[in-house]
C-alpha positions as a printed NumPy array, in Angstrom:
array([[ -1.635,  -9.552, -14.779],
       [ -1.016, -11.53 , -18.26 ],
       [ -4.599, -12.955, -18.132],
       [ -6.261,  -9.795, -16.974],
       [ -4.574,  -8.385, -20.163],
       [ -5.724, -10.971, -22.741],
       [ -9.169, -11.743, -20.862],
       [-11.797, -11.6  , -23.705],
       [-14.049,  -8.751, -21.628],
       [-11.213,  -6.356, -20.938],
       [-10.006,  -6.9  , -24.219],
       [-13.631,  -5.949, -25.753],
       [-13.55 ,  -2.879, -23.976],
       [-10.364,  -2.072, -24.732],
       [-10.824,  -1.903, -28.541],
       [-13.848,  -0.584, -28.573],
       [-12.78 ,   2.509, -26.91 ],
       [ -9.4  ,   1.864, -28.733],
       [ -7.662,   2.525, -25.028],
       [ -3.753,   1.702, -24.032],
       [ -3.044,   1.192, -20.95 ],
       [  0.64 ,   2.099, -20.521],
       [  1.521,  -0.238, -17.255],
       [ -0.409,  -2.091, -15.244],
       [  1.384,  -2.956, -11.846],
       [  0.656,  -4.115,  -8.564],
       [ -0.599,  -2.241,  -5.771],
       [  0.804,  -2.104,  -2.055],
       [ -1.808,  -4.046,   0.08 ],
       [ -1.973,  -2.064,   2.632],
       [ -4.878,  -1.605,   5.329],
       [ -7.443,  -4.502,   5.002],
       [-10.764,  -4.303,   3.414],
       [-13.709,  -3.82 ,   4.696],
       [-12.24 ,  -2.634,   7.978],
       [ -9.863,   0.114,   7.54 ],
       [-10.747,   3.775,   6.732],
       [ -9.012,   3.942,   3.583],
       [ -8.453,   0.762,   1.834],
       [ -8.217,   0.942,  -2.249],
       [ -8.272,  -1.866,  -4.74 ],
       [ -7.169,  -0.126,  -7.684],
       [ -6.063,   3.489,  -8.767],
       [ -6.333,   4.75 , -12.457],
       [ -3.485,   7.341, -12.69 ],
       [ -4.435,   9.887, -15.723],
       [ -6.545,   7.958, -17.747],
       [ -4.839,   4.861, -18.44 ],
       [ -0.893,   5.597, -18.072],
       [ -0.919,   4.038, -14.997],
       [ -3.772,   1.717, -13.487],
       [ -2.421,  -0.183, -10.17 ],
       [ -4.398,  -2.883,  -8.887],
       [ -4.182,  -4.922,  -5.655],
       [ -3.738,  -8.858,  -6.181],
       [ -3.03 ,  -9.906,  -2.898],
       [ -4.685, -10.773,   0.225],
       [ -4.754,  -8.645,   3.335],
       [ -2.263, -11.288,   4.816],
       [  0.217, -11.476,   1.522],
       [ -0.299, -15.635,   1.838],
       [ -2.458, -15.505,  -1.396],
       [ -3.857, -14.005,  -3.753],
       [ -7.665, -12.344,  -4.564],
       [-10.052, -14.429,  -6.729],
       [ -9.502, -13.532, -10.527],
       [-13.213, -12.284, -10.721],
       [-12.453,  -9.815,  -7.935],
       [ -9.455,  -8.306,  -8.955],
       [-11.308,  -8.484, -12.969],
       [-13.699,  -6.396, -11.349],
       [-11.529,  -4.293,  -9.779],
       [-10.27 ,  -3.271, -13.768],
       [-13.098,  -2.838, -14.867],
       [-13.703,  -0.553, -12.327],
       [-10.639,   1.345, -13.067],
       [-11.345,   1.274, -16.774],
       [-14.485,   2.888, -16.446],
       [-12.834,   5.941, -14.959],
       [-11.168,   6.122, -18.207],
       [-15.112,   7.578, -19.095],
       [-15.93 ,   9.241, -15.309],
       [-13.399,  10.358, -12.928],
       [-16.07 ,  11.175, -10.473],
       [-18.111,   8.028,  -8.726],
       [-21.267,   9.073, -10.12 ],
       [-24.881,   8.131, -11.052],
       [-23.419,   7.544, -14.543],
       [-19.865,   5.771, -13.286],
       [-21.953,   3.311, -11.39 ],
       [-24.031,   2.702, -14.627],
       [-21.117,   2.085, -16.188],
       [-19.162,   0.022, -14.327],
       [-22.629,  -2.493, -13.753],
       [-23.056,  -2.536, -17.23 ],
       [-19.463,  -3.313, -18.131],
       [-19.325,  -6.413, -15.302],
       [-22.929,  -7.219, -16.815],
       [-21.286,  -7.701, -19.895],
       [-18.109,  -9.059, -19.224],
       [-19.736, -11.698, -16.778],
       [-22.815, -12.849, -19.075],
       [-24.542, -13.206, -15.696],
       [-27.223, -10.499, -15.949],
       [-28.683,  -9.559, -19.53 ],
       [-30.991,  -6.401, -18.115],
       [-32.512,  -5.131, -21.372],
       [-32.484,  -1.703, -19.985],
       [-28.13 ,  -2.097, -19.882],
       [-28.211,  -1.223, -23.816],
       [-26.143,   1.815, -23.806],
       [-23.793,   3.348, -25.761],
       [-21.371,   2.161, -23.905],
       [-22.27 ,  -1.71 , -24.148],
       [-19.405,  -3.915, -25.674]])
């Protein structure tokens, strides 16, 4: 959770949108991805008080690749803009992993939004 917290991307966004998040905890892992009806990664509780996110693997011997669970954040930080998962949450949220990744520089990603 430390290096989520002082990860240069997150911490762009962060200050640019001059956002606090008040805790960031673990989540529960419970169902397994991909194969259970209702199987969350994250959860952004009222814009930032709370956002939970969930480190481990299905079978609690590990723990999910830092990427993933980066992604996850961002994720949950871009509800901080959208609640709803939207044509413009989507945009969002590709544009923010765009940007935080350096892997895809899509000229057409230059929104307001960009960090």
């Amino acid at each position: 959770m430390h290096t989520l917290a002082s990860d240069r991307g997150i911490v762009a966004v962060m200050n640019k949108h001059q956002w606090r998040v008040g805790i960031m905890t673990e989540m529960a892992p419970e169902g397994y991805v991909g194969v259970s009806p209702v199987c969350i990664l994250g959860l952004n509780k009222n814009k930032g008080e709370e956002i939970s996110l969930r480190v481990r693997t299905d079978d609690l011997k590990g723990f999910r690749k830092y990427q993933s669970i980066k992604k996850t954040l961002l994720h949950e930080l871009a509800h901080m803009v959208f609640s709803e998962h939207d044509a413009n949450f989507y945009a969002l949220d590709k544009q923010w992993l765009c940007n935080a990744d350096k892997s895809c520089h899509e000229p057409w990603l230059r929104l307001k939004y960009l960090i």
